[in-house]
N, C-alpha and C positions, 0 to 999 in steps of 0.2 A: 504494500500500500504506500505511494508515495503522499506528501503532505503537501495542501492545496499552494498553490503561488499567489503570493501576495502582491499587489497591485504597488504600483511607485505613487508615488505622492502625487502625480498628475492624470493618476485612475490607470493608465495603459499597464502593460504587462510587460515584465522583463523579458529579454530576448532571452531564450533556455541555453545554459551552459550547453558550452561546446564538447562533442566527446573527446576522447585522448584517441588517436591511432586503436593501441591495444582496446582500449573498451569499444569500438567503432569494429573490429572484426568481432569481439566478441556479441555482439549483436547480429549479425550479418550469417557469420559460422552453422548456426543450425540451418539456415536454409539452403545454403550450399550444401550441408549433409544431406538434404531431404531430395534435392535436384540431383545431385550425384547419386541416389542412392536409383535413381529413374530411368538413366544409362541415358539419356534423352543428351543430343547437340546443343551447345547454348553459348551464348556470351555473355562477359560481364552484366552488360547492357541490357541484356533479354531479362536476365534474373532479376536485374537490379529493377527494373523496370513492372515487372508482372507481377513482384513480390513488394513492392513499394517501401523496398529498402533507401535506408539513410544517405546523403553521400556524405564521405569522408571527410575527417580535415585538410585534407591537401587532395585532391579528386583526380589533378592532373599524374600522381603519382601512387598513390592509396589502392588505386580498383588494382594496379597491376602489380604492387607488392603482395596484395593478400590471396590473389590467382596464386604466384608464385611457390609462396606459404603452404596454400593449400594442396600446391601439387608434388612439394618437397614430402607432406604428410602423404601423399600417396591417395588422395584423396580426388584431387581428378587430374587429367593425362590431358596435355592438347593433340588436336586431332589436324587441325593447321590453321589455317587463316579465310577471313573471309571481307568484305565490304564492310565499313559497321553503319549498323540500321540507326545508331545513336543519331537523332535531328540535327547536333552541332556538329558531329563527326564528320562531314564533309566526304565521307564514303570514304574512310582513310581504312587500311589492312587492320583488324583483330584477330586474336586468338580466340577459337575456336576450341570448348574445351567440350570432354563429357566422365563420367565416375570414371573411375579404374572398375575394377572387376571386384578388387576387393571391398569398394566401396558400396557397391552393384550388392556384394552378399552382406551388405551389413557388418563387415571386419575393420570399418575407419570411420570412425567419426570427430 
């Protein structure tokens, strides 16, 4: 149960603390379990986008450390590249990822 926000002296509402990196995967992390666990093709973007995930403190660098991250854990494989569907993207190259196998049987989360 979080505790209600309290309103600034000119009635509006404070802008909500920023996440840190770490606690910004930490949010993010179960759903990338749930989508790898699907064997289904995806990008950041797709995910980010359908699951109405946060973006990062640093966005230009964050979506592709925590790909990274996750595929160091064994957790998804890229499969190559493709155009990105992302609206600002400018149809620039992505990675293209999906679970490993062992994420596929529920062995990596």
């Amino acid at each position: 149960m979080t505790a209600p926000v309290q309103p600034t002296l000119d009635g509006t509402l404070p802008a909500p603390a920023e996440l840190t990196y770490a606690e910004w995967v930490d949010r993010i992390r179960p759903t990338f379990v749930e989508v790898a666990k699907t064997g289904r093709r995806f990008t950041t973007y797709e995910v980010a986008h359908e699951y109405g995930l946060p973006e990062p403190p640093c966005p230009k660098a964050d979506w592709g450390n925590a790909t990274q991250t996750f595929a160091r854990e064994h957790l998804i494989e890229r499969l190559g590249y493709e155009q990105s569907s992302r609206p600002t993207g400018e149809r620039s190259a992505v990675a293209v990822w999906r679970g490993t196998r062992a994420a596929r049987a529920g062995r990596v989360a």
